[in-house]
N, C-alpha and C positions, 0 to 999 in steps of 0.2 A: 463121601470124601469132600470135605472144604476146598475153593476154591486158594484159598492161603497155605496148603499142605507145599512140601518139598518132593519137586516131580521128579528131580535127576535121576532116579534108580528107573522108575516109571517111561522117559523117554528111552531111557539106555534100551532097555526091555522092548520096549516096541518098536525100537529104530532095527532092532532084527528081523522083523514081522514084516513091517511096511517096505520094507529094502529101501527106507530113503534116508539121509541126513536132516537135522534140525537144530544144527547147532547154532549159537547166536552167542556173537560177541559182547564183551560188557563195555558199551558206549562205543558196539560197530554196529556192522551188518550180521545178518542171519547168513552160517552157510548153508551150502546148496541142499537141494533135497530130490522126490521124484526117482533116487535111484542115479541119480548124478554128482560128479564129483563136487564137494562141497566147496562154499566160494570164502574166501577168504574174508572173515569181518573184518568191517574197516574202523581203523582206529577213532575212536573220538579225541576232539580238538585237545590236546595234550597229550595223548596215550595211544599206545602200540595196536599194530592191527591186529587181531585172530588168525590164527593157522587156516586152511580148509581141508574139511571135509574130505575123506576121498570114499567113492561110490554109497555105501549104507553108510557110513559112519560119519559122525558130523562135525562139524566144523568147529574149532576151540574159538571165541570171543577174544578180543582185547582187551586190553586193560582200559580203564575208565580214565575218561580226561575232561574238560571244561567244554560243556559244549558252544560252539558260536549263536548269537543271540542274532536276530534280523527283524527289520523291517517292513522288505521287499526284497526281492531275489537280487539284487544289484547288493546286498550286504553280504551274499553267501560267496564262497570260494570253489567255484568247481572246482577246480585242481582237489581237492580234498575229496570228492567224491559226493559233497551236499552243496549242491548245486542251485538249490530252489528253496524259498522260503515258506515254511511252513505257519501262515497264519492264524493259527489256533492254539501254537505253541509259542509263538519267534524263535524258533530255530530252524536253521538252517540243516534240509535233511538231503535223502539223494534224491526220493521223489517222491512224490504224489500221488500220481497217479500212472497209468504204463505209459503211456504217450510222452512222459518223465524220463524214459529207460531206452536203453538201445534194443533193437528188435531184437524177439529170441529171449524178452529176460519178463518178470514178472514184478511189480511192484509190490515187495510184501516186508512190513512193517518199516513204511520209508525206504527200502531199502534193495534195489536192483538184482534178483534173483534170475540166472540164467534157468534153459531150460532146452532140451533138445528137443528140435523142430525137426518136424515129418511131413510126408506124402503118402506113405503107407507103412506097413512094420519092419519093411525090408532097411526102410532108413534106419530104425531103434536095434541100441544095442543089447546083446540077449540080454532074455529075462522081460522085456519089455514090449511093447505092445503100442501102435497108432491109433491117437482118438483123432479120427479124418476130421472131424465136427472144430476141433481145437488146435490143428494142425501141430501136435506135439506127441513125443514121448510117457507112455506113464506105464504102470505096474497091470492096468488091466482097464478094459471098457466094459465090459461084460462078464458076468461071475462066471462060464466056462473060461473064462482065460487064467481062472484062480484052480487051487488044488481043491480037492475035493472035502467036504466038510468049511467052506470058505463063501463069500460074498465079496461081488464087488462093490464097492459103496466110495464116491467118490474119486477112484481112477486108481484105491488102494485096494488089497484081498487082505479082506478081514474073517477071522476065523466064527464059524459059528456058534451058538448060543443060544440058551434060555434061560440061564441061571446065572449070578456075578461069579459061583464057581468054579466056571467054568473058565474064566478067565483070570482068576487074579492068578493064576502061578505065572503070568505073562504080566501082571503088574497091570491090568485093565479091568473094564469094567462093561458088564453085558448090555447094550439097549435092545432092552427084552422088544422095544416096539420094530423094529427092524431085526432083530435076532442077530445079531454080530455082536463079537468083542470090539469095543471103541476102549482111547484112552480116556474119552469126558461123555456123559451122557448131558452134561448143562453146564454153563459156563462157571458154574458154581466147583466143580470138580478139577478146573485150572488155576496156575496160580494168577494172582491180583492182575498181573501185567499182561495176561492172557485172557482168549475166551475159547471158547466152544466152538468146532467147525465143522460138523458132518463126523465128529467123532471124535476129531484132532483138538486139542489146543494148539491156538496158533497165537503170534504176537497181538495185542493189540492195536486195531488200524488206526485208533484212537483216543483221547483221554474221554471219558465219559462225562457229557452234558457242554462239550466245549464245543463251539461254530468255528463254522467257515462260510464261504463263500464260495458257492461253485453256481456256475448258468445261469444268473442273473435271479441268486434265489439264497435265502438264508439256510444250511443245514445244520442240523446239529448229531453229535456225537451217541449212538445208544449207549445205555445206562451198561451193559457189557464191554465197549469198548468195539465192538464186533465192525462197527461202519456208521457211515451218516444216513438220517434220513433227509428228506426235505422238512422244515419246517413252515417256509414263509417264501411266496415269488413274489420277487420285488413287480412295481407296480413299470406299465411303460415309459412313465418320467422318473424312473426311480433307476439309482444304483444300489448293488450290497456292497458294504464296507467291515472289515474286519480289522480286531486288533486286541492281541490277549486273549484268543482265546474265545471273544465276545462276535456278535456280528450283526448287521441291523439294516433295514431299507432306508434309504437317505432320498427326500426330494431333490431332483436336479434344481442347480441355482441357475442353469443356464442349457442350452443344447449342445450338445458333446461337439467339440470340435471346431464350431461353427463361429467366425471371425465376427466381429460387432463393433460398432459405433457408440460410445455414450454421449447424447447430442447437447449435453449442460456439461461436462468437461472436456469437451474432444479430445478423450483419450480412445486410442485402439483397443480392444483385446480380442483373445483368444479363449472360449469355455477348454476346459481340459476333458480329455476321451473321456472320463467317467460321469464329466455330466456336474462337479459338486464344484469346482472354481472356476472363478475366471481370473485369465490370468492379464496382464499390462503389458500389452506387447511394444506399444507406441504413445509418449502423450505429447499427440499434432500441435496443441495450443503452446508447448515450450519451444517452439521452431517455427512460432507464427501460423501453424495452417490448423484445417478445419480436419475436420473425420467425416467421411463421406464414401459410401458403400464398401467398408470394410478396407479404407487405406487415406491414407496421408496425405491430405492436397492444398497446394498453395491458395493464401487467398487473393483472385486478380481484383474482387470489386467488392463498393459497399454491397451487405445484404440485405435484396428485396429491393435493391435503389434502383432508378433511370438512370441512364447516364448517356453523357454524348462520346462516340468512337468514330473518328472520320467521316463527319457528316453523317452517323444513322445515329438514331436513336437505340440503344438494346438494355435490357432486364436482367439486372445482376440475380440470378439463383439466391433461395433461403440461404445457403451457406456463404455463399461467396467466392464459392471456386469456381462458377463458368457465367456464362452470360448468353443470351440467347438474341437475336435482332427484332427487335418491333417494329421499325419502319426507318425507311431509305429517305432524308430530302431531296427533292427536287433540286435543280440545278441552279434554280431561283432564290436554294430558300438556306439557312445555317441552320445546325441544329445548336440550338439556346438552354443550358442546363444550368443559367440566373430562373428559370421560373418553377414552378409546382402546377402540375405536373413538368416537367422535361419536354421540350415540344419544338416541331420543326417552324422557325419562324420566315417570311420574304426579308430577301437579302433589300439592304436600307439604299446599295450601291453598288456597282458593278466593283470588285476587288480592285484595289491597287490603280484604278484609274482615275485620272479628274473626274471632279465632280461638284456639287452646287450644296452645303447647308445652310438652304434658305437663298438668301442674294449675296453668300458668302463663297467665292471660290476657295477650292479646300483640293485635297484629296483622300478618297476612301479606305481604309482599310484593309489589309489583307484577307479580312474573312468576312466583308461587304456589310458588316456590322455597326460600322461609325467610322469616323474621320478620322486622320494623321496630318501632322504636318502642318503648315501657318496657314492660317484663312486670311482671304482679302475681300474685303467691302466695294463691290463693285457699284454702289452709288448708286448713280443716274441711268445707269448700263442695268442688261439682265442677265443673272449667271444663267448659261444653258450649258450642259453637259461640261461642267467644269469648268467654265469662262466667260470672261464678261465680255455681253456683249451687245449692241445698242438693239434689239431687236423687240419685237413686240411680242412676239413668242417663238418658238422652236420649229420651222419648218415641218410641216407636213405632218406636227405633233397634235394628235388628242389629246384634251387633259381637262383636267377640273377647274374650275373656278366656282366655288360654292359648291351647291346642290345642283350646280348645272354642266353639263358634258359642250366641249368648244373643241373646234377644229382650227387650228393656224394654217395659215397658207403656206405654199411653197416658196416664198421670201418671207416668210417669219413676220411680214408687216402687217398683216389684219385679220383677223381671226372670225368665226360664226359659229353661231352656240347652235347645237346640234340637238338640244335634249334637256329638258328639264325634268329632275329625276323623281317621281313621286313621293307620298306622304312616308309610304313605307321606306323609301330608297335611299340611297347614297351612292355617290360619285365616287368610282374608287379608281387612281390609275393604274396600268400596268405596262413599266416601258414606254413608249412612244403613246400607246392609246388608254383610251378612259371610256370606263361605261357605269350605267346605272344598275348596282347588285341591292339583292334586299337586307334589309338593315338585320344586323345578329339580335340587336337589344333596342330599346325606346331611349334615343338620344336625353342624356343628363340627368339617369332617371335611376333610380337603386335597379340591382340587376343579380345574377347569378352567374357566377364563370365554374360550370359545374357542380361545386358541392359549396362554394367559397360565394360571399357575398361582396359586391363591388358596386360602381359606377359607373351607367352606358357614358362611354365617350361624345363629343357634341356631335358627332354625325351618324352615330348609331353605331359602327363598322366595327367596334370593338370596346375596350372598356381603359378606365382611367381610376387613377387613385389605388387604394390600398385594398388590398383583397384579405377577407375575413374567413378562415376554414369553419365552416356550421360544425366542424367531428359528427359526434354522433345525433346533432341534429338538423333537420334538414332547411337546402335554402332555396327560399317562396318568394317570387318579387323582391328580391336583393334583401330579403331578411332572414335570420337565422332562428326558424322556429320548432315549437317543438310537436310538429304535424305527427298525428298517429300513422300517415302510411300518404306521400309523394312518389308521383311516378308523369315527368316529364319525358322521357324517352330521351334525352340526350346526352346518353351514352350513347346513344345509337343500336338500340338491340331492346329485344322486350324479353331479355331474360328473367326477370320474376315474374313472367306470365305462364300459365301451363295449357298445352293446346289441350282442345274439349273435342267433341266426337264428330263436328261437323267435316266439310271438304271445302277447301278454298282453293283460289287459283291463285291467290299467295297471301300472306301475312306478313308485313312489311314495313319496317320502321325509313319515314321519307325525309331525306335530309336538304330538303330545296328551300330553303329558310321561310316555307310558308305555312308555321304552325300555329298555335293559337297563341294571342300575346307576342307576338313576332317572334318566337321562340324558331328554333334551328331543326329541332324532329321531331315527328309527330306520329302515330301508329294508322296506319291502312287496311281494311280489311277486303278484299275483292271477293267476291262470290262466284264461282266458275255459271254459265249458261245453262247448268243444268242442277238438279235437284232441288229442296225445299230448307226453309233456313230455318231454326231454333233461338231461342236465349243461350243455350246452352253448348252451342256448338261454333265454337272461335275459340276465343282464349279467356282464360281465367286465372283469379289470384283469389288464393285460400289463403286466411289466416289462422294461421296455427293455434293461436288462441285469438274466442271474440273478442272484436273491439268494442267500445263506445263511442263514439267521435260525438261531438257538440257539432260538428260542420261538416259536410262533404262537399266538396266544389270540382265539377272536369267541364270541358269545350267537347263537342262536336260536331260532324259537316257531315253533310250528303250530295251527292253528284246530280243528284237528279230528285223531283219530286212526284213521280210517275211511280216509285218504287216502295217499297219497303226497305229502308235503309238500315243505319248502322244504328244499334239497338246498346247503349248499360243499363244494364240490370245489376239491382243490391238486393240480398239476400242474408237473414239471419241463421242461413243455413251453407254447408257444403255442397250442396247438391240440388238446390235452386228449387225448395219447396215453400220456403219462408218467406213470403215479399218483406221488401220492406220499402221499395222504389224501387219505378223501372220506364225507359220511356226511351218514346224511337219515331223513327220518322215515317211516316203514312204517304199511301197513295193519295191520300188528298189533301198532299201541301200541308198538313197539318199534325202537330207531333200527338202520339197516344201516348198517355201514361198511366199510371199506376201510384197513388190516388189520381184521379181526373181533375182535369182542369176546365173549369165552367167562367167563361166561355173556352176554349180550346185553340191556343197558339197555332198561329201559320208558321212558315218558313219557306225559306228561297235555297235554291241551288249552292252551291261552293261559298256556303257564306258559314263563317263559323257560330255556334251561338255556345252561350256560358250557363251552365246550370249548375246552383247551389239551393242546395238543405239546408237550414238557418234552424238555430233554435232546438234542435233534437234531444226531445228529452226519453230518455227510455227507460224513465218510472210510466208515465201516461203514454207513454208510442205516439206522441207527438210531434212535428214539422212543421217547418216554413218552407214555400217553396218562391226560388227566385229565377227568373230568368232574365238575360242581362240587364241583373242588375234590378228590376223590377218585381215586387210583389205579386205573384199569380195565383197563390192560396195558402192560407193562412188554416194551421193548426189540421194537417193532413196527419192521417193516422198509418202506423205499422200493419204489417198483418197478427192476424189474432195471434197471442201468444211471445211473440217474438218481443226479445229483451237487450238484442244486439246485432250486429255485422260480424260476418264471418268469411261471406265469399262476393268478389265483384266478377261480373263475366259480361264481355265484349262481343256483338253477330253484327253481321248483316244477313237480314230475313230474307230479301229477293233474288231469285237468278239475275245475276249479270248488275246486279249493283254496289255500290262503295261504300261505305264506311269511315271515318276518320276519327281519330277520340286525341285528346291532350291533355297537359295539366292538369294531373287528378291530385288533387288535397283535401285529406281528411285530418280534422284538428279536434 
């Protein structure tokens, strides 16, 4: 028998047999079955609902109406009984699946079928029987609970067989393999909109070859209509999406849920639970602010700028929305945000009090910065402390005059120079007293004010004229060159150095302005009183890719000439197997290198000396070697093989001795 045959006479017939209903409304529900009062079909969207069912007999269908089309379950109308949207269709059905349905009911064909619930057979009304396993009502668990010549198959008693003649005067059909009358032996034997079920034709759970989505996985419909399998589980970045019927794994375009910053439009958003939009939840830049950990924040400062905030200096944030404190001035001193860097400068005046520009009586400013107010030429008189006055100097004042430190007496009438301040010095006053500090730079002479080229001022103390930013090249003796790898230390820190394997009793950047070149820091190696020292054990700078330099030039000093001092080594390797120069200070006063020096250099205690590579050609692995300033060998060679620079590293060889290194340029 074809699955396209007309079964009505066929269910009528077996709706006696199985004691249950199976009537199904036309665009409702199915009614009841099981032996239970039939449920009334529910009408489709235009049309009348189905009578039900009562106990065997089945329930009449409604008349057909226009069904509601959906979306998502937000387009379906509970009140009508289809509740939930069904994705494979777009229609809006009652359910899906049971968890769809009120307890106590079964989901079958969309549609909310009751069912009576048990704890043993005493709950079921006669005739019927508790499946404990199912917690429900049925016709039989076990073929004794059927009559005799029967089977139970499925929770029905089915009569038995081995021949289809023995059933068709019941309008069924024998499955000789199981030996019972069934109404279908294949789903071929139901009609179109049916399939095959342990014997039954039951509705279609579905249209055959159409998807859905269930558990994070593509199903699709078997080719009977019967149920879904799995086809496809979406991937851990992955959602399934359905529509018509189709369904597919979709890449997430973002993390489900998860609020986000776009840091090139400071707009908010939100990814949505599936994982496939994101949505706009906020855009900060039309209301002035930045987007910053997932919300809205005003901007208080430039970003990435210095700035001054009641006398400290503090670091406005990449975005702009907080600021952090970099340093407090002194009580002395204003913070100044006219320079580059931003920096705390000595106040020029005591606030708001007389005071002296020049032999000008004046007075100072509120933030000790410069003057206000009429100046007067006090002539022949001398301004002290705001006022003109016939005196020779300021009582009991230390102060400058020149490069030399002078004491005025206690009547202000004669004065005696206390100090004349060295080659390297300067007179600097502070308040009432003056002393000799060491010069920052070489008085009138090009200079460096960190990365920026300038002019030492005439007494050394600081700088004058116009300051030049080197950017990305660096500045050497107040020029702006283009050095393959500088490292003066004044920053104050030897961050692009990387410590190596040895033990020191510190490694130490020293800021007493007595580095090589007058410079302001210089690098310290101490060696603790115990163990043995290395090339390779201080500190080190690898270049990432070798260099070539035409020139290498650094300074440095040893404490003592008793010891084996502070030692650079150059190397055409990472790992200090490639000489290519190297030299250090000897127990015998005398420096070792690498090529040798014939005759072989002395040197003295805390005195700094300057060595430069000249000429370095690394087709032939040839050098010049200079020391201040001097020619001491001419056409030294590399180690074998070696075609470049890669690593420089920093020791001191002896227990208990120093080290000091400066000014390294390679060009």
């Amino acid at each position: 028998m074809s699955k396209g045959l007309t079964w009505g006479a066929v269910v009528v017939a077996f709706a006696v047999t199985a004691c249950g209903g199976n009537g199904r409304g036309i665009g409702g529900v199915d009614g009841g079955g099981d032996g239970s009062a039939g449920e009334s079909g529910a009408a489709g969207a235009g049309g009348s609902a189905g009578t039900a069912g009562a106990g065997a007999a089945a329930g009449t269908g409604g008349s057909g109406g226009a069904t509601q089309g959906c979306t998502n379950s937000r387009d379906c109308d509970a009140a009508t009984g289809r509740g939930v949207c069904d994705p494979s269709t777009g229609l809006c059905v009652a359910c899906l699946d049971v968890p769809d349905c009120p307890p106590s009911h079964d989901c079958t064909a969309h549609a909310c079928v009751p069912y009576q619930s048990c704890a043993n057979s005493r709950d079921c009304t006669p005739g019927t029987v508790c499946d404990t396993a199912r917690g429900r009502c049925v016709q039989c668990v076990d073929s004794p609970d059927c009559g005799d010549e029967q089977r139970c198959v499925g929770n029905v008693c089915r009569a038995a067989c081995v021949s289809d003649r023995q059933c068709l005067d019941a309008g069924l059909l024998c499955d000789k393999a199981g030996g019972y009358c069934v109404t279908c032996v294949g789903s071929t034997d139901c009609q179109p909109q049916d399939y095959c079920d342990q014997g039954d034709c039951k509705p279609d759970v579905c249209a055959a070859g159409t998807e859905r989505c269930a558990s994070g996985a593509v199903e699709v419909c078997a080719a009977d209509g019967s149920g879904y399998t799995r086809r496809q589980s979406c991937g851990a970045r992955q959602s399934c999406v359905a529509s018509a019927g189709t369904a597919y794994c979709a890449d997430w375009a973002c993390t489900p849920d998860v609020i986000t910053c776009n840091p090139t439009t400071e707009v908010l958003s939100q990814c949505s639970s599936d994982g496939l939009d994101l949505v706009t939840l906020e855009a900060c830049a039309a209301t002035g602010q930045v987007c910053v950990g997932g919300e809205c924040k005003p901007r208080v400062c430039t970003p990435s700028a210095r700035f001054c905030e009641n006398g400290a200096i503090r670091t406005c944030s990449a975005k702009g929305d907080t600021s952090t404190l970099l340093s407090v001035c002194k009580a002395t001193e204003y913070c100044d945000d006219s320079t580059t860097p931003v920096s705390c400068r000595a106040l020029l005046c005591t606030p708001s009090q007389p005071t002296c520009d020049g032999n000008l009586r004046t007075t100072c400013n509120a933030s000790g910065t410069g003057y206000t107010g009429p100046k007067t030429d006090c002539g022949s008189q001398l301004c002290l402390d705001g006022a003109c006055q016939s005196l020779l100097c300021a009582p009991n004042r230390v102060y400058c005059d020149g490069n030399e430190v002078w004491a005025c007496s206690s009547d202000g009438l004669t004065s005696a120079r206390q100090r004349v301040c060295g080659a390297s010095e300067y007179c600097a006053e502070s308040g009432a007293t003056a002393s000799c500090v060491p010069r920052v730079c070489t008085p009138n002479q090009p200079t460096c004010d960190g990365n920026a080229s300038t002019t030492c001022n005439a007494e050394g103390s600081g700088y004058t004229g116009p300051k030049v930013d080197c950017g990305t090249q660096s500045c050497v003796a107040g020029s702006c060159t283009s050095s393959l790898f500088v490292e003066d230390f004044e920053y104050g820190n030897f961050a692009r150095w990387s410590l190596l394997t040895g033990t020191y009793a510190s490694r130490t950047v020293i800021s007493t302005g007595g580095g090589a070149e007058q410079s302001s820091y210089y690098l310290r190696l101490v060696r603790p009183a115990s163990g043995t020292g290395s090339f390779d054990d201080g500190l080190g700078h690898v270049f990432s890719t070798p260099i070539k330099p035409r020139s290498v030039s650094f300074w440095m000093r040893a404490n003592a000439t008793d010891k084996f001092g502070g030692c650079v080594s150059l190397f055409g390797d990472a790992t200090g197997l490639s000489d290519v120069f190297w030299v250090y200070f000897s127990t015998s006063g005398t420096f070792s290198t690498r090529p040798s020096l014939s005759p072989a250099a002395t040197y003295v205690a805390n005195r700094w000396y300057h060595w430069e590579l000249r000429n370095l050609d690394w087709t032939t692995g040839t050098f010049d070697v200079y020391l201040d300033g001097t020619l001491r060998l001419s056409q030294g060679r590399v180690g074998a093989g070696v075609q470049s620079l890669q690593s420089i590293m920093l020791s001191s060889y002896d227990t208990s001795s120093t080290g000091d290194f400066d000014q390294f340029d390679l060009r």
